[in-house]
N, C-alpha and C positions, 0 to 999 in steps of 0.2 A: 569770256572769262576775265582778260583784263579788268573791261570796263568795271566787272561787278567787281573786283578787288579791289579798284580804285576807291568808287564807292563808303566798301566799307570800312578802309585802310585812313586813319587820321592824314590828313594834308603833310603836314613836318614828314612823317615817318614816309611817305609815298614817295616823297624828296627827294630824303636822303636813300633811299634802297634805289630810286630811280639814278641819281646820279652817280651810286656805286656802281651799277649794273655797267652806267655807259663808259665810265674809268675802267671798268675790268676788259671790256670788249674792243677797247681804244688801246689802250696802255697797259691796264694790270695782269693779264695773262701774260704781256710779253715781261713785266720787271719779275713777275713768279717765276718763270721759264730762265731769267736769268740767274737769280739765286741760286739751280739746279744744276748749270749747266756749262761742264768744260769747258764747251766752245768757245762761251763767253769767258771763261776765266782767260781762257790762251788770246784771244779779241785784247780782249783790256790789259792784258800782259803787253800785249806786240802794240799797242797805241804808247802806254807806259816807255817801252822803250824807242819811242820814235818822238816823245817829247824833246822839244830844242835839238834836237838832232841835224837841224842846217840853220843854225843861227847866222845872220847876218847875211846870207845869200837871197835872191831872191826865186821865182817863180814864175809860170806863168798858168793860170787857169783860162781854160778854153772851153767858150761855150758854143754854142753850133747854131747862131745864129747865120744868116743869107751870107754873111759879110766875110764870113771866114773865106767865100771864094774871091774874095778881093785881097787878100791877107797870105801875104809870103810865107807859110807855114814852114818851110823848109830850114828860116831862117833859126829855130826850135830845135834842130838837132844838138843835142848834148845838153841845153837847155830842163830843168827841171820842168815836168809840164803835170797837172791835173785834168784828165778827160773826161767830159762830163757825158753821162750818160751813152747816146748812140755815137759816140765821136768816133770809135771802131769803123765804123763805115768807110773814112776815109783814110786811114792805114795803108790802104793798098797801093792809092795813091802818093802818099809820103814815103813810101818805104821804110816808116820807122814808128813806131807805137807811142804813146806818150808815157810818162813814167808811172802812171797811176790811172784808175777806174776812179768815177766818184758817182754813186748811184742813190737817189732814197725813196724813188716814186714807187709807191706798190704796185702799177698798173705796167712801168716799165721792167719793173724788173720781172714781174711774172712774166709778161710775154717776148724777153728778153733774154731770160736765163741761163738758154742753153747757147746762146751767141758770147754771150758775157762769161761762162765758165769758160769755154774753149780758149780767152782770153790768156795770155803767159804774162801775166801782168799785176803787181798789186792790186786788190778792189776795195776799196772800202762801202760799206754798205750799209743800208740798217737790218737793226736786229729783227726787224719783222720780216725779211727776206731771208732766214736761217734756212725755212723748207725748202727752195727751189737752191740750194746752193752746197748741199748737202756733198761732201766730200774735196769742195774745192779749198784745196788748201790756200790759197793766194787771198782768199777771203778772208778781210778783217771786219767783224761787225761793231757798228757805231749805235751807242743808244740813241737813235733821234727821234724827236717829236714834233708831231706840226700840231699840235694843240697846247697848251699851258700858255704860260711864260713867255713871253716874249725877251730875249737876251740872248747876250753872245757870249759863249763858251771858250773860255784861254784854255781850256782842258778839255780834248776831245775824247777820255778817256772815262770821262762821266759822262753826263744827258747834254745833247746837242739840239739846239734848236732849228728844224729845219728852215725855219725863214721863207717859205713860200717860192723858195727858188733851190734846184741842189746846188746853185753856185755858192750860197751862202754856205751852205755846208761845206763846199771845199777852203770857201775863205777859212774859218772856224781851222779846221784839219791844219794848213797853210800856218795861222797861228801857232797852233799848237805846237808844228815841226819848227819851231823858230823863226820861220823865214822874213825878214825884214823887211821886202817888198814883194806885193804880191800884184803881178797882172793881169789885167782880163781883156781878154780878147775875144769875138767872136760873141759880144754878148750883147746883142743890137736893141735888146728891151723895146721890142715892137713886134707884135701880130698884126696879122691881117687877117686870121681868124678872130670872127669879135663873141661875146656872149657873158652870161655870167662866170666871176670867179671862181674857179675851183673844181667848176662846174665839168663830170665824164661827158664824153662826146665821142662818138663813132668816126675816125677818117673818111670822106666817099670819093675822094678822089688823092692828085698828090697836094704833097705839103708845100704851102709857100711861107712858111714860116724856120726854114729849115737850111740849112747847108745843101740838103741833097732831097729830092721829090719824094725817095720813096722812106724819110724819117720815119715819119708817124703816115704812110701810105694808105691807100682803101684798105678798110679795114682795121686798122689799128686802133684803139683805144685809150684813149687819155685825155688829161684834166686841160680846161682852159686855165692861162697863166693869172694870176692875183698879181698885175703890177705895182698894188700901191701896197698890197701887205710885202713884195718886195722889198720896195724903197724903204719903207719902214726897218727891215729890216739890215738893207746895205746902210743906213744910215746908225747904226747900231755898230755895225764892221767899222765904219770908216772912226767912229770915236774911240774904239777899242784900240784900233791900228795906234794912231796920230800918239793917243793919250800913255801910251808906249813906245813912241818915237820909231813907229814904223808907218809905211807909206801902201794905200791900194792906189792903183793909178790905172784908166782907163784909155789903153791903148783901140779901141774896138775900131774899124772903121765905119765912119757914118752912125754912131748908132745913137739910139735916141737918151741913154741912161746920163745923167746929170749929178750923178751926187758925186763921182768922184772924178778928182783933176784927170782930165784929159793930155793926152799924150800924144807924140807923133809915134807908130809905131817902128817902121824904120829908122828913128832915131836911135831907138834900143839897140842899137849893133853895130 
């Protein structure tokens, strides 16, 4: 039935209904759903009031790359931290939680959900994860996008650009709360899983891409990493920062990321 629609449908008009379709199914059901929707009204209140709210302090964002077990995390306590994604896992070990969740992958967080609400802890998230999060108060939902626009958002209380990475996303957030300097740790920008960009892939055995084996373990589901739509877009953070006389600096150990000045990271303390 398509095809014959197609068919008899003028080209222009088959277009434009084709690329509504894919805007609604993408984005537009979720920006409907926001118009409606308290959740988001209290979301956007509680981002609203956490704008410049640690002006002049800095941060640390932590990614879960191999490296973080060469990395003194302990040093972090009382330290403002951003945790990305599975970084829970190693809580048990630190004995102390980092001060934030930062989540946007639909793949993680669906089969994440119920690990992550358990959490006692800030989350921010995207609004497309509202159904699996359903009563957690500690959830603040972020509009973000991994399609459109390519940009960096000084206001996280509008549309965020995911960037191909949720780290960007927590820089962005990082922003927002005023913080002057933001750093990243743990964020080694190197798989050893190779394939196309973007691209879901089934876990078959453990993760050597990870902090810990059983990350993304047998069985688990998710996207190979887009390094260079990353860079593209750390390199969007780093003009934003600078050209507001704020500084990202990359403390990682060993890792392979290059766009922003490197750091010793025991020197931080």
């Amino acid at each position: 039935m398509k095809q014959n629609l197609k068919r008899i449908t003028p080209a222009p008009l088959w277009k434009a209904a084709s690329e509504s379709y894919w805007w609604y199914l993408n984005r537009g059901r979720h920006v409907l759903a926001k118009a409606l929707s308290s959740r988001w009204r209290n979301s956007r209140r509680r981002m609203q009031e956490l704008h410049n709210s640690h002006v002049g302090e800095r941060c640390f964002i932590i990614g879960n790359g191999p490296s973080l077990r060469q990395t003194d995390l302990t040093k972090l306590q009382g330290e403002f931290t951003f945790g990305l994604n599975r970084i829970y896992l190693i809580f048990p070990e630190l004995g102390f939680t980092t001060s934030c969740l930062v989540s946007v992958n639909d793949l993680v967080l669906e089969q994440c959900a119920d690990e992550m609400k358990a959490l006692e802890l800030p989350k921010y998230l995207t609004w497309r994860a509202r159904r699996w999060f359903s009563g957690d108060r500690r959830a603040v939902f972020v509009d973000t996008d991994f399609t459109g626009v390519e940009d960096f958002s000084p206001d996280a209380s509008e549309r965020v650009f995911e960037g191909f990475t949720v780290t960007y996303v927590a820089l962005q957030l990082a922003f927002h709360m005023g913080f002057s300097q933001a750093v990243l740790i743990g964020v080694d920008h190197n798989f050893f899983t190779q394939g196309p960009a973007n691209q879901a892939v089934v876990s078959q055995g453990d993760d050597p891409n990870h902090f810990t084996p059983n990350y993304f373990g047998a069985g688990f589901k998710w996207q190979l990493p887009d390094l260079e739509g990353s860079e593209r877009a750390y390199r969007l953070a780093k003009n934003a920062y600078e050209s507001n006389g704020r500084r990202v600096l990359d403390a990682t150990i060993g890792g392979k990321l290059t766009i922003f000045p490197k750091v010793d990271y025991n020197s931080l303390f």
